[in-house]
N, CA, C and O atoms as a Tripos MOL2 file, in Angstrom:
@<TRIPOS>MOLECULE
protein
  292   291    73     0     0
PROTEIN
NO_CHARGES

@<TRIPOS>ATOM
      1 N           0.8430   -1.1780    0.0000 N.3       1 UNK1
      2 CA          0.0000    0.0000    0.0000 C.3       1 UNK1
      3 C           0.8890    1.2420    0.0000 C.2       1 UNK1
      4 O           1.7300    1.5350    0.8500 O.2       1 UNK1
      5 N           0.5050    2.0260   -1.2740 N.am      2 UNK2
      6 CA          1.6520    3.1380   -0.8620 C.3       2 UNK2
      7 C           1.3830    4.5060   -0.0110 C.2       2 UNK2
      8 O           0.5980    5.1180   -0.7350 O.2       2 UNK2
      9 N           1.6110    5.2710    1.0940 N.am      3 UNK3
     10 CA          1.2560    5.4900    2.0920 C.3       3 UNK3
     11 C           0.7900    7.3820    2.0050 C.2       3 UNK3
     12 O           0.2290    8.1760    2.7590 O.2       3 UNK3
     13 N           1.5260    7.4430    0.3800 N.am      4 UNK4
     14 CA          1.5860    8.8980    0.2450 C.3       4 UNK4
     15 C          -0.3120    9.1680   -1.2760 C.2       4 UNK4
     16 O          -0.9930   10.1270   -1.6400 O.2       4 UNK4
     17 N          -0.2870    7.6610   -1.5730 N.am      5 UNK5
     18 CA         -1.7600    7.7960   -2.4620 C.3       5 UNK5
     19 C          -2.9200    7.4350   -1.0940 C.2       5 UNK5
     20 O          -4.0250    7.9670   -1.1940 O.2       5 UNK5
     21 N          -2.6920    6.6840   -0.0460 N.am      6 UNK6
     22 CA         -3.7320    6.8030    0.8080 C.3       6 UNK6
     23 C          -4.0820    8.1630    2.3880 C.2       6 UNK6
     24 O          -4.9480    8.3340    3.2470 O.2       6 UNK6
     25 N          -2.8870    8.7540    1.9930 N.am      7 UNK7
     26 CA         -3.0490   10.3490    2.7230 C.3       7 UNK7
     27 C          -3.5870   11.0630    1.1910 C.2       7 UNK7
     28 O          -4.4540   11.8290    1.6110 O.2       7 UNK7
     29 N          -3.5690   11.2060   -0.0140 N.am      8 UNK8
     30 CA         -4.0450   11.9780   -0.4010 C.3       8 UNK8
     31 C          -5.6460   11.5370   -0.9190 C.2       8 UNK8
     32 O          -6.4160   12.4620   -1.1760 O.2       8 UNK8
     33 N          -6.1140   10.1470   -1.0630 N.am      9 UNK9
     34 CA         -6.9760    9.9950   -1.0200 C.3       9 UNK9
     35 C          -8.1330   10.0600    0.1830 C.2       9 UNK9
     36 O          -9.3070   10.3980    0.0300 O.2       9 UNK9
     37 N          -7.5300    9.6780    1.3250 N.am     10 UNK10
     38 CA         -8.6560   10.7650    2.4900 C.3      10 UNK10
     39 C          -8.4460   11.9550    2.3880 C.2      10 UNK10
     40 O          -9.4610   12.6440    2.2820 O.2      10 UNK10
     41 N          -7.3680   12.5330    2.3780 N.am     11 UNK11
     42 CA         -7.8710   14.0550    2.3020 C.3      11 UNK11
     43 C          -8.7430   14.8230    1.3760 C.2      11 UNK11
     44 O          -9.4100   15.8380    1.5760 O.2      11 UNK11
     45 N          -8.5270   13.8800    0.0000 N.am     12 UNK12
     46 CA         -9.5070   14.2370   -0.7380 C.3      12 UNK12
     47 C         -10.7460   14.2050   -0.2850 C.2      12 UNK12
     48 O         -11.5410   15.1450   -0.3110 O.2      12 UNK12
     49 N         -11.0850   12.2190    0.4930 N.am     13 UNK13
     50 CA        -13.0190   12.0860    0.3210 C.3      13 UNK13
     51 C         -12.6120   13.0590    1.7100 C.2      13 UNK13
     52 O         -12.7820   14.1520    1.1700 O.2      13 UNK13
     53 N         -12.2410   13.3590    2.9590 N.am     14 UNK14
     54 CA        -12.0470   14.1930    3.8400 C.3      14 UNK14
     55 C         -12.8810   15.8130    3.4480 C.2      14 UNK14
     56 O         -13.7990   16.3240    4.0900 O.2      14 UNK14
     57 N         -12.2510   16.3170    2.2860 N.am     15 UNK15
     58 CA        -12.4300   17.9320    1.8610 C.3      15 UNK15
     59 C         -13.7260   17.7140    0.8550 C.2      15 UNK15
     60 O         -14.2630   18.8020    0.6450 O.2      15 UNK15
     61 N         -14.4090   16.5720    0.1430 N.am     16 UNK16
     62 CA        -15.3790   16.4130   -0.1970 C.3      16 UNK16
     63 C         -16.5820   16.3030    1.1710 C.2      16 UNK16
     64 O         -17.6680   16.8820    1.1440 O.2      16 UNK16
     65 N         -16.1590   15.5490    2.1650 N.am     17 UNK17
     66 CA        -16.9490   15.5700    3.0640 C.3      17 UNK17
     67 C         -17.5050   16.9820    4.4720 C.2      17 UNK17
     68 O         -18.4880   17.3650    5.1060 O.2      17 UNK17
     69 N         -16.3070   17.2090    4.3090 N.am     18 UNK18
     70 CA        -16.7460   18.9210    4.5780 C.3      18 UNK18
     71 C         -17.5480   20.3030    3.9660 C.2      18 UNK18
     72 O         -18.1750   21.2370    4.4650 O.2      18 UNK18
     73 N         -17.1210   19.8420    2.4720 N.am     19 UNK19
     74 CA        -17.2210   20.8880    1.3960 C.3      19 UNK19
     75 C         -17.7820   20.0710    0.0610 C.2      19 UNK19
     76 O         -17.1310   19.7850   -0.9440 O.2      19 UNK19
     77 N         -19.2780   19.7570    0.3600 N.am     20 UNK20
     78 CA        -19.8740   19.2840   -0.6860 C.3      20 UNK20
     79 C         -19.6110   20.0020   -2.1780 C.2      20 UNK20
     80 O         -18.7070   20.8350   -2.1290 O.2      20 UNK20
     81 N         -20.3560   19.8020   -3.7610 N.am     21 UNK21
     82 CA        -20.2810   20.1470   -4.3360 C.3      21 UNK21
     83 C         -21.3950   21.1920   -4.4780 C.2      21 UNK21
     84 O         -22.4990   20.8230   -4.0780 O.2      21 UNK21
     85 N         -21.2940   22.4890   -5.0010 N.am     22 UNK22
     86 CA        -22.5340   23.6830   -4.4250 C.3      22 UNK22
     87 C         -23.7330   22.8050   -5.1930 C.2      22 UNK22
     88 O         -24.7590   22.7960   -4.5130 O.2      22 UNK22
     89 N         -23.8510   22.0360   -6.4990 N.am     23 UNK23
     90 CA        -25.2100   21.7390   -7.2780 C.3      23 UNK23
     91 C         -25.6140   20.0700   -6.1890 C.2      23 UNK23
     92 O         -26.6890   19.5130   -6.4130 O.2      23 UNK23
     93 N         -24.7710   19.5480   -5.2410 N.am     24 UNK24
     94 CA        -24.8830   18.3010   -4.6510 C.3      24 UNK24
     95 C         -26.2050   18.5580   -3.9290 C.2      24 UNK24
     96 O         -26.3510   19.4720   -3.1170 O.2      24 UNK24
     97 N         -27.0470   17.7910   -4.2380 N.am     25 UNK25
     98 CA        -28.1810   17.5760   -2.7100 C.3      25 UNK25
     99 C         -27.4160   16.7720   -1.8190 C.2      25 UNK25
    100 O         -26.3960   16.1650   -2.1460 O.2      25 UNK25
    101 N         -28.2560   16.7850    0.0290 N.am     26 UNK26
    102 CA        -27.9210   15.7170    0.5740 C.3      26 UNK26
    103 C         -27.3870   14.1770    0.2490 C.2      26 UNK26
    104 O         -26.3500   13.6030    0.5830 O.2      26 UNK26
    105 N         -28.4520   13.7770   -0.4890 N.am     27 UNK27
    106 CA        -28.4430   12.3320   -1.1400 C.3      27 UNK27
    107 C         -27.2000   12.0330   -1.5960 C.2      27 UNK27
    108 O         -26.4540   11.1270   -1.2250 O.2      27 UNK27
    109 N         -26.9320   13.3720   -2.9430 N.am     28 UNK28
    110 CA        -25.6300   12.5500   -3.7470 C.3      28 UNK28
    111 C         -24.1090   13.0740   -2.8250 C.2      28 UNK28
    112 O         -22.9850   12.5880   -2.9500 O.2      28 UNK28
    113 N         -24.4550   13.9810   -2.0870 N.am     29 UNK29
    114 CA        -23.4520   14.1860   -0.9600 C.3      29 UNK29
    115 C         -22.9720   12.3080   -0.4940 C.2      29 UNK29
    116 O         -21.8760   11.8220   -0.7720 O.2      29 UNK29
    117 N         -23.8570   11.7150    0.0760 N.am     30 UNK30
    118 CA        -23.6980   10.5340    0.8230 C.3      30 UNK30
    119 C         -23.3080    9.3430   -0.0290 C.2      30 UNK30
    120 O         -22.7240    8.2890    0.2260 O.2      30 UNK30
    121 N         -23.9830   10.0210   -1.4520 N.am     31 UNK31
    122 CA        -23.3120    8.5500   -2.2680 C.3      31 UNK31
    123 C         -22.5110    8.8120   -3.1780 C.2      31 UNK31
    124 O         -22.5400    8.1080   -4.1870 O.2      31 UNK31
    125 N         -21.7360    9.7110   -3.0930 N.am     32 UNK32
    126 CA        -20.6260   10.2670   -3.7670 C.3      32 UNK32
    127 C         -19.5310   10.0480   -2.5070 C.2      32 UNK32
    128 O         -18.4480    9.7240   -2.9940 O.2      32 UNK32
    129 N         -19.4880   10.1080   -1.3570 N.am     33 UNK33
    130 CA        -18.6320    9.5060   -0.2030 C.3      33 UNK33
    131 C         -18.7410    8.3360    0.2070 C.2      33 UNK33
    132 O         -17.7660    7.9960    0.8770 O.2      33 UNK33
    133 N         -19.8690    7.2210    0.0370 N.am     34 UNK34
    134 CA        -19.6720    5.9600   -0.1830 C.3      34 UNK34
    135 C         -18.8450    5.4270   -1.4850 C.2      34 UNK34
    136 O         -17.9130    4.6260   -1.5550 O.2      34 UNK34
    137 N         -19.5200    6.1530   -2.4720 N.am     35 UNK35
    138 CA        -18.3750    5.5760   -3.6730 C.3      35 UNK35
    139 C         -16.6610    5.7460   -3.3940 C.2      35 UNK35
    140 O         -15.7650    4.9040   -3.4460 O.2      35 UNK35
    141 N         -16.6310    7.2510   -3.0690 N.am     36 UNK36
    142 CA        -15.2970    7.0680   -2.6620 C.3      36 UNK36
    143 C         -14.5090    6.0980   -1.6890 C.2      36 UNK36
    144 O         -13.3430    5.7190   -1.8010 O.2      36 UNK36
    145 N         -15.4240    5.7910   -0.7160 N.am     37 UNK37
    146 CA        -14.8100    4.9370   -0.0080 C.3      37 UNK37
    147 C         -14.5920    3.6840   -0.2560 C.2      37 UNK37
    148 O         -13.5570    3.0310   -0.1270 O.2      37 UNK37
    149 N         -15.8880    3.3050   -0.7130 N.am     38 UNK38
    150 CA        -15.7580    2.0140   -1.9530 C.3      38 UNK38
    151 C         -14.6140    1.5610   -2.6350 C.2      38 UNK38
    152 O         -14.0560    0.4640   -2.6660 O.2      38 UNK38
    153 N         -14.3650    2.7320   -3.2200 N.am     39 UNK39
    154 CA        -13.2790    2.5860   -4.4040 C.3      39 UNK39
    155 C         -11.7430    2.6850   -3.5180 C.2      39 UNK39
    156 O         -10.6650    2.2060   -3.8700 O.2      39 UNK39
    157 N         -11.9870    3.3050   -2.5310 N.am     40 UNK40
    158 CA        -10.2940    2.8310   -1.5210 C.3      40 UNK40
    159 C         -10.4670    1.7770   -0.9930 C.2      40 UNK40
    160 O          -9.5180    0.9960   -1.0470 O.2      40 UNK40
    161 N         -11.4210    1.4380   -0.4520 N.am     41 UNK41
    162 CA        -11.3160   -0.3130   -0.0340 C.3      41 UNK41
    163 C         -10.7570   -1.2280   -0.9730 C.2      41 UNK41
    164 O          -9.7790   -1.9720   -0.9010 O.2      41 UNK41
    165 N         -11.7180   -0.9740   -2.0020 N.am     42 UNK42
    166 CA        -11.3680   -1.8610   -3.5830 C.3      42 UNK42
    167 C         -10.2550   -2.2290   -3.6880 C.2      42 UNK42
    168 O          -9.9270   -3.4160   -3.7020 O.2      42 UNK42
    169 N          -9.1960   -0.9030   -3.8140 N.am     43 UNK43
    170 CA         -8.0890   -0.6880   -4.3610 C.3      43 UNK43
    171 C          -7.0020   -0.9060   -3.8150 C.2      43 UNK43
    172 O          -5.8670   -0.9640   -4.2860 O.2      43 UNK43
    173 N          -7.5760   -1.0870   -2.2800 N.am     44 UNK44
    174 CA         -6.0420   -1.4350   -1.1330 C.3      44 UNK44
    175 C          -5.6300   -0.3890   -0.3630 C.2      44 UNK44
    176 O          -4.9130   -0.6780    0.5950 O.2      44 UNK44
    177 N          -5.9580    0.9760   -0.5800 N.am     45 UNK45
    178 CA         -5.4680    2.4220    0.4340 C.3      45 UNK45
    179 C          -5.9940    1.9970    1.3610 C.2      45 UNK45
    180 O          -5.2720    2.1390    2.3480 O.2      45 UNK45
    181 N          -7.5610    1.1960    1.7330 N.am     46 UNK46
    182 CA         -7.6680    1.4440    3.0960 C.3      46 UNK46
    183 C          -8.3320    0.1080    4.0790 C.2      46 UNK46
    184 O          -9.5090    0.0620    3.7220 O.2      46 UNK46
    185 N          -8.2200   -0.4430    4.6150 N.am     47 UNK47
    186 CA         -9.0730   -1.8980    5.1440 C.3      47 UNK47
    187 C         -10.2970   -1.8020    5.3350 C.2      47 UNK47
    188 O         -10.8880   -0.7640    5.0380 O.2      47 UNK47
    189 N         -10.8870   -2.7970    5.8350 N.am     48 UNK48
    190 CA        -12.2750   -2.9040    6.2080 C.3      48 UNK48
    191 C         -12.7630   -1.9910    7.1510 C.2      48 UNK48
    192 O         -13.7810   -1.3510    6.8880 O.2      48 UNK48
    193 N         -11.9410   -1.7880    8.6310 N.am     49 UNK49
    194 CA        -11.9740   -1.3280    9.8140 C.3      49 UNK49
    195 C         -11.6600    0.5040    9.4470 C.2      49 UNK49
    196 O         -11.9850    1.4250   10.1970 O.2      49 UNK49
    197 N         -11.0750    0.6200    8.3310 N.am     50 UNK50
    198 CA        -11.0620    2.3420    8.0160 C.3      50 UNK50
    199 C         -11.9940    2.8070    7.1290 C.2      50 UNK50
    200 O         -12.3300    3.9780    6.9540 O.2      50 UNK50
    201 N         -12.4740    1.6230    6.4690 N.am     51 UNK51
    202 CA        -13.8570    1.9150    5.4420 C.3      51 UNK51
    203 C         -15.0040    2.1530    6.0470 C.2      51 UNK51
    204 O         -15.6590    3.0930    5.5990 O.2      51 UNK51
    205 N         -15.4970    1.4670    7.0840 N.am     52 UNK52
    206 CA        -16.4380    1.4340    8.4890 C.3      52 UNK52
    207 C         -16.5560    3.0200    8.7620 C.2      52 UNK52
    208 O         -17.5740    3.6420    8.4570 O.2      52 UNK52
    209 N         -15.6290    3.5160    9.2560 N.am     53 UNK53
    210 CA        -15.1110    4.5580   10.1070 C.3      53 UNK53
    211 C         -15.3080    6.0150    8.6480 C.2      53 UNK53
    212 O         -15.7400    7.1630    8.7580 O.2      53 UNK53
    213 N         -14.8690    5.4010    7.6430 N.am     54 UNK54
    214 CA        -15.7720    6.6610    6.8040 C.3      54 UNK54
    215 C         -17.3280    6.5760    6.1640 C.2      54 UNK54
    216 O         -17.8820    7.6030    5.7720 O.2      54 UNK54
    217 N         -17.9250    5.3710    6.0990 N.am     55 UNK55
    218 CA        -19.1370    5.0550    5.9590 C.3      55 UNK55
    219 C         -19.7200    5.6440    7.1170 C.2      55 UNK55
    220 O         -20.3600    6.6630    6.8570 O.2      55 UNK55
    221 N         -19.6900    5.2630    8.4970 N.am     56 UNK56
    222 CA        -19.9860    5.9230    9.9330 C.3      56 UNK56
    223 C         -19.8990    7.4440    9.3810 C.2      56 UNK56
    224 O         -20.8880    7.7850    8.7330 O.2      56 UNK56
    225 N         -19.3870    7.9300    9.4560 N.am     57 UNK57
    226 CA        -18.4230    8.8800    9.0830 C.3      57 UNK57
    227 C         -19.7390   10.0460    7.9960 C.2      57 UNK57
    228 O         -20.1750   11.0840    8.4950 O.2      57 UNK57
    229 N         -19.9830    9.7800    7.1590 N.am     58 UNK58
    230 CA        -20.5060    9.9490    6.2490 C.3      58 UNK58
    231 C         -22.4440    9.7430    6.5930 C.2      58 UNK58
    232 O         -23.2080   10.7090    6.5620 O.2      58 UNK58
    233 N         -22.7860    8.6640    6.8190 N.am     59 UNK59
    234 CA        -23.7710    8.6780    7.6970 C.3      59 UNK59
    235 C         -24.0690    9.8120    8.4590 C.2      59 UNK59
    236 O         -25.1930   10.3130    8.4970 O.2      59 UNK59
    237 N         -23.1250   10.2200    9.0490 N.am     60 UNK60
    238 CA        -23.8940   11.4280   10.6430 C.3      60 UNK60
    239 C         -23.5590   12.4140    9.7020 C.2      60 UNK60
    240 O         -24.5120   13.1610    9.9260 O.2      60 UNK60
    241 N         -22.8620   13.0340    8.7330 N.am     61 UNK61
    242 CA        -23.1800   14.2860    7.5770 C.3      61 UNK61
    243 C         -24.6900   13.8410    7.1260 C.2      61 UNK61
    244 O         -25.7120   14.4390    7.4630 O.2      61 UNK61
    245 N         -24.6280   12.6210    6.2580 N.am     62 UNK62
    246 CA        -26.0900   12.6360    5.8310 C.3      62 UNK62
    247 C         -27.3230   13.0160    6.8550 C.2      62 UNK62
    248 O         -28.2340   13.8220    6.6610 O.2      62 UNK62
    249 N         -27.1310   12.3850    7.7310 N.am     63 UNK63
    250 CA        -28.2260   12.4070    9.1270 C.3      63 UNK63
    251 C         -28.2380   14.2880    9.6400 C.2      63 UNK63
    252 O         -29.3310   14.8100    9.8580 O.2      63 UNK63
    253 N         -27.2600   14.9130    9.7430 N.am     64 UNK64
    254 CA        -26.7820   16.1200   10.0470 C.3      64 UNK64
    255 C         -27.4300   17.4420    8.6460 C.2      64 UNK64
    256 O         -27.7860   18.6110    8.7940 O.2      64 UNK64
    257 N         -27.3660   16.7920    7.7010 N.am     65 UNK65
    258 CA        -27.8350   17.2130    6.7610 C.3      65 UNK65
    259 C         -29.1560   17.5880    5.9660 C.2      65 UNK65
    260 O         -29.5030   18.5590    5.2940 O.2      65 UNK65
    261 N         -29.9230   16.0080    6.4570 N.am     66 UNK66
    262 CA        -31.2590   15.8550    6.4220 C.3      66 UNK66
    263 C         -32.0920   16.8580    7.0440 C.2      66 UNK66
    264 O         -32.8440   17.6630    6.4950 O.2      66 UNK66
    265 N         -31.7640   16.6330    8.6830 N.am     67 UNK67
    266 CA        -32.1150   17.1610   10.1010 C.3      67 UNK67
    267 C         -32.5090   18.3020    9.8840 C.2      67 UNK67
    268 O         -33.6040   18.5420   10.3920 O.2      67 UNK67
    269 N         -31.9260   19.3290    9.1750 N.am     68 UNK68
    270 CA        -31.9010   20.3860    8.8920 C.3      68 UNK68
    271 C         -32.5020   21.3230    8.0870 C.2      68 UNK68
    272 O         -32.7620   22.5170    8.2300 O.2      68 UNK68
    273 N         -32.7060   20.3160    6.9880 N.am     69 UNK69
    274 CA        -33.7580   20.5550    5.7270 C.3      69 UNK69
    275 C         -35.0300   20.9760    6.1360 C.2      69 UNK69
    276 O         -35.6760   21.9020    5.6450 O.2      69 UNK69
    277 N         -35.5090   19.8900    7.5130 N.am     70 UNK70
    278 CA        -37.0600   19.9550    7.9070 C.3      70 UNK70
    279 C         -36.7900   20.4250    9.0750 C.2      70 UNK70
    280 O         -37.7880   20.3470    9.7910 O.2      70 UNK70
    281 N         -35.5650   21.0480    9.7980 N.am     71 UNK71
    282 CA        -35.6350   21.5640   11.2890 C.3      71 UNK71
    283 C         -35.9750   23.1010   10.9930 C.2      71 UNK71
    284 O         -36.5890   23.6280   11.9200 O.2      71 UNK71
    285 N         -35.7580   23.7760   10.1050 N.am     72 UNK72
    286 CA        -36.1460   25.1550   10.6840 C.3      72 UNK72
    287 C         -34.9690   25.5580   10.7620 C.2      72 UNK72
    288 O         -34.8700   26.3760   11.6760 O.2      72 UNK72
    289 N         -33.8860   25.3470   10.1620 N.am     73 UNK73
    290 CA        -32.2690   25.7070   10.2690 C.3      73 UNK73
    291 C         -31.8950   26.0830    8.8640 C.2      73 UNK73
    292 O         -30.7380   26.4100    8.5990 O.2      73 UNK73
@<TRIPOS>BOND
     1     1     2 1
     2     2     3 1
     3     3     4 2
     4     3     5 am
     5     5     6 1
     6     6     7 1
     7     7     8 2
     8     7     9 am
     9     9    10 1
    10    10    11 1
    11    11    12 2
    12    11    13 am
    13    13    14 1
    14    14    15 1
    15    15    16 2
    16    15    17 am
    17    17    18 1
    18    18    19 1
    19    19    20 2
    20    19    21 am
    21    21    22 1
    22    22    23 1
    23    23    24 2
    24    23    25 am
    25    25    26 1
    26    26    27 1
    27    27    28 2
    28    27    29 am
    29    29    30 1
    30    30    31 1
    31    31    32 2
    32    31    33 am
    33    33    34 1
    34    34    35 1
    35    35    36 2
    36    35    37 am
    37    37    38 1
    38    38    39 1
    39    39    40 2
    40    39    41 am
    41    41    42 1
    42    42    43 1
    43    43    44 2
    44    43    45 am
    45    45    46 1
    46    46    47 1
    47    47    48 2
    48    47    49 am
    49    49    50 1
    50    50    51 1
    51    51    52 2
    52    51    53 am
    53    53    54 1
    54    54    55 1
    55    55    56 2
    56    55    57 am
    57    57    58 1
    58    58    59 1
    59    59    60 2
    60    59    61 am
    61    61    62 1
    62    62    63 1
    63    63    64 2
    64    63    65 am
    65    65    66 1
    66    66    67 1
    67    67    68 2
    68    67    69 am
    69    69    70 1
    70    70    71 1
    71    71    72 2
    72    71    73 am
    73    73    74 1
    74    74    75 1
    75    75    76 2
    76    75    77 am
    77    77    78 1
    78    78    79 1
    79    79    80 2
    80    79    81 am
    81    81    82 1
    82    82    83 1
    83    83    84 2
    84    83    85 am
    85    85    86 1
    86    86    87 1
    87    87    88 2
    88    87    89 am
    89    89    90 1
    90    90    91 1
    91    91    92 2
    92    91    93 am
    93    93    94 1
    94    94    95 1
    95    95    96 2
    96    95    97 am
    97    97    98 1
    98    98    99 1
    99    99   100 2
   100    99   101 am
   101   101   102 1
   102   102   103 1
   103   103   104 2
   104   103   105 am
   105   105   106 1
   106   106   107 1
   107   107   108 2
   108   107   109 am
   109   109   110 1
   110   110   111 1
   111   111   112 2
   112   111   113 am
   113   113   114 1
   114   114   115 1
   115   115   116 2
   116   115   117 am
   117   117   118 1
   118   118   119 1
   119   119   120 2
   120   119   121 am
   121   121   122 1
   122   122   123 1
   123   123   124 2
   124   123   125 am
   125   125   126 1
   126   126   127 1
   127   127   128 2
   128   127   129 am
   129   129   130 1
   130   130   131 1
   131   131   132 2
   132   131   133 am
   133   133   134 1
   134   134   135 1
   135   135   136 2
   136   135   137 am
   137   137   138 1
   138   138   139 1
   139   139   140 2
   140   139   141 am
   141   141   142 1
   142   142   143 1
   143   143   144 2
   144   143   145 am
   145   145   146 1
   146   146   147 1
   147   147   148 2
   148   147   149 am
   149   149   150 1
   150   150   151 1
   151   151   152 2
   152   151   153 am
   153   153   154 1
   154   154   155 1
   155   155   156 2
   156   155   157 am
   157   157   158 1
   158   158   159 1
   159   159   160 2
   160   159   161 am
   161   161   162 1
   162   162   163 1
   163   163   164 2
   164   163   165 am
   165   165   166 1
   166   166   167 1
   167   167   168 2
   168   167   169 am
   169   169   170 1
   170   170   171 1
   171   171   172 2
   172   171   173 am
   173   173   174 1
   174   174   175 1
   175   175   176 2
   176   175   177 am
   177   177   178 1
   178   178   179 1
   179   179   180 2
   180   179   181 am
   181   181   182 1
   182   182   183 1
   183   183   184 2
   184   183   185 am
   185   185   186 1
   186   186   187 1
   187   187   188 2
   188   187   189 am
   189   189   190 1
   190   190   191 1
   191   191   192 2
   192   191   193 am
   193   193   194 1
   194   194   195 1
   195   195   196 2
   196   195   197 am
   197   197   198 1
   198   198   199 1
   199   199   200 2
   200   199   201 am
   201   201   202 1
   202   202   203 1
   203   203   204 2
   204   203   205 am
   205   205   206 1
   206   206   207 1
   207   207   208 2
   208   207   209 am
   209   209   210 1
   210   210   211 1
   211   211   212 2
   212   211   213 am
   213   213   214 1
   214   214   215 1
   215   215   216 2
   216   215   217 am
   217   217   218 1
   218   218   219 1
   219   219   220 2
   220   219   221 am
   221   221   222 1
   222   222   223 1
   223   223   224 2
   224   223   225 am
   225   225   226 1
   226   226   227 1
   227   227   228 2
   228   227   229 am
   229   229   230 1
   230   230   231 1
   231   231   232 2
   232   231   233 am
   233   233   234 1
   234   234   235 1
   235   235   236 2
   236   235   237 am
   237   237   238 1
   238   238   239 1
   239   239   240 2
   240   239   241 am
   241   241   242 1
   242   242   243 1
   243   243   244 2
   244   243   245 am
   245   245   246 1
   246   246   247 1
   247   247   248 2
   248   247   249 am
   249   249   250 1
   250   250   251 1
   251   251   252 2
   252   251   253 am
   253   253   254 1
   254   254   255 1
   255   255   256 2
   256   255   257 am
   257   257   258 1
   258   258   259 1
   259   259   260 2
   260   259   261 am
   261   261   262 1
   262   262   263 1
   263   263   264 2
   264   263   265 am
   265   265   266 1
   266   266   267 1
   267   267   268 2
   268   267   269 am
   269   269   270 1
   270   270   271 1
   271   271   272 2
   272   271   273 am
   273   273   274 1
   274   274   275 1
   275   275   276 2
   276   275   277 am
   277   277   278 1
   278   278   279 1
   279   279   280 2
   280   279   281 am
   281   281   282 1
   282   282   283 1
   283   283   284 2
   284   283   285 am
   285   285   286 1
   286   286   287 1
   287   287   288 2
   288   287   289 am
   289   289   290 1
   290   290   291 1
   291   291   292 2
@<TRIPOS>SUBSTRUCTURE
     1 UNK1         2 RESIDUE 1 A UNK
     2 UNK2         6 RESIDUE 1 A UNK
     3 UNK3        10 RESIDUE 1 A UNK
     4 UNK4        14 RESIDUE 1 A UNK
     5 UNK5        18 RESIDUE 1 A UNK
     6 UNK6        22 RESIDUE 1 A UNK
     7 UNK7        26 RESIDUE 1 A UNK
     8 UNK8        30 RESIDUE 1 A UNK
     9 UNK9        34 RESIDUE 1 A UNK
    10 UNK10       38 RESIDUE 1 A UNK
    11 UNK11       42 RESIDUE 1 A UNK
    12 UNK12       46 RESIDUE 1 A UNK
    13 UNK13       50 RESIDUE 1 A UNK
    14 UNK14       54 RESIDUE 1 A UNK
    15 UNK15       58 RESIDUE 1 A UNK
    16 UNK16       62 RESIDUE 1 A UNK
    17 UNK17       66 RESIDUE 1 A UNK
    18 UNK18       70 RESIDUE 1 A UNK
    19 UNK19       74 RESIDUE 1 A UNK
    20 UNK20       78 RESIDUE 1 A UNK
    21 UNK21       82 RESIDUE 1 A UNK
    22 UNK22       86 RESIDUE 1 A UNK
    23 UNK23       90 RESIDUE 1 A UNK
    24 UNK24       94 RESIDUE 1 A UNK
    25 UNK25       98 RESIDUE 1 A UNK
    26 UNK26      102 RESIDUE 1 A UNK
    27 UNK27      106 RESIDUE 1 A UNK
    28 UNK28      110 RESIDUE 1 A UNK
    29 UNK29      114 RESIDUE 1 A UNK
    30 UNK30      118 RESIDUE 1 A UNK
    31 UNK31      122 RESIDUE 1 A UNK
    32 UNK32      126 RESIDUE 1 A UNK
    33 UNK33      130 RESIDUE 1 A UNK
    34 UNK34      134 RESIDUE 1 A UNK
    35 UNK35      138 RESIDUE 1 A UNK
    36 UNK36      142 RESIDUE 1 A UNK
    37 UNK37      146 RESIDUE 1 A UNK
    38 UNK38      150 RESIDUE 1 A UNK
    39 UNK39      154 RESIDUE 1 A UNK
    40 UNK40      158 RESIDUE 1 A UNK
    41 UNK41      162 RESIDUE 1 A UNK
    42 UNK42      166 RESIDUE 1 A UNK
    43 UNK43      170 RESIDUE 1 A UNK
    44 UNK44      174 RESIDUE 1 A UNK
    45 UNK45      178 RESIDUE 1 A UNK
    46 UNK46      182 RESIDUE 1 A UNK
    47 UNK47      186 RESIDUE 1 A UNK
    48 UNK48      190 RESIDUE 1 A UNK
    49 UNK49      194 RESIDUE 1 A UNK
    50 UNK50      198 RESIDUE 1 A UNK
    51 UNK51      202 RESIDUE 1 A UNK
    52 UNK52      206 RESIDUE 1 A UNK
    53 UNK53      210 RESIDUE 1 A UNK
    54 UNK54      214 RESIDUE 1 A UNK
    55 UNK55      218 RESIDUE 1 A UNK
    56 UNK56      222 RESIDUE 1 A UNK
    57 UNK57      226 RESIDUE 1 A UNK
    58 UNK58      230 RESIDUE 1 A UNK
    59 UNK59      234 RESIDUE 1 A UNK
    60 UNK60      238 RESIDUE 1 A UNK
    61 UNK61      242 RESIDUE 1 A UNK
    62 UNK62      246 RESIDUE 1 A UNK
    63 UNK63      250 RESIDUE 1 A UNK
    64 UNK64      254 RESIDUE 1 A UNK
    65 UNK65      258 RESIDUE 1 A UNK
    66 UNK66      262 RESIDUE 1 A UNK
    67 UNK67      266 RESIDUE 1 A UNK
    68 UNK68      270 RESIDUE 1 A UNK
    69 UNK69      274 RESIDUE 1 A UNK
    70 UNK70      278 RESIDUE 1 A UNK
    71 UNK71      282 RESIDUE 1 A UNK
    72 UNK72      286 RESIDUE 1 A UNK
    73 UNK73      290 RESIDUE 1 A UNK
């Protein structure tokens, strides 16, 4: 695993997950950061136990995101 493509690939889904795309709804927010994570598992940057942890991860944005739509925020 080379150690300098799996720091720049979280930082990437990382700065996607902070800083959606401005035309992204919620939805493709969450499945545009599953794919990414997907595709580092796939590929070997990251294990099972760090894929978890951005799926989790990604979840409480979606949930955080939703919340908000219908809270009055």
């Amino acid at each position: 695993m080379n150690d300098e493509a799996k720091r720049e690939a979280l930082a990437t889904w990382y700065k996607l997950l902070r800083h959606p795309e401005i035309r992204m709804d919620s939805e493709e927010h969450y499945d545009e950061l599953l794919k990414a994570a997907d595709e580092m598992e796939r590929t070997g940057l990251i294990n099972a136990a760090e894929w978890r942890v951005l799926v989790r991860e990604a979840g409480v944005a979606f949930a955080n995101s939703i919340q908000g739509v219908g809270g009055g925020t």
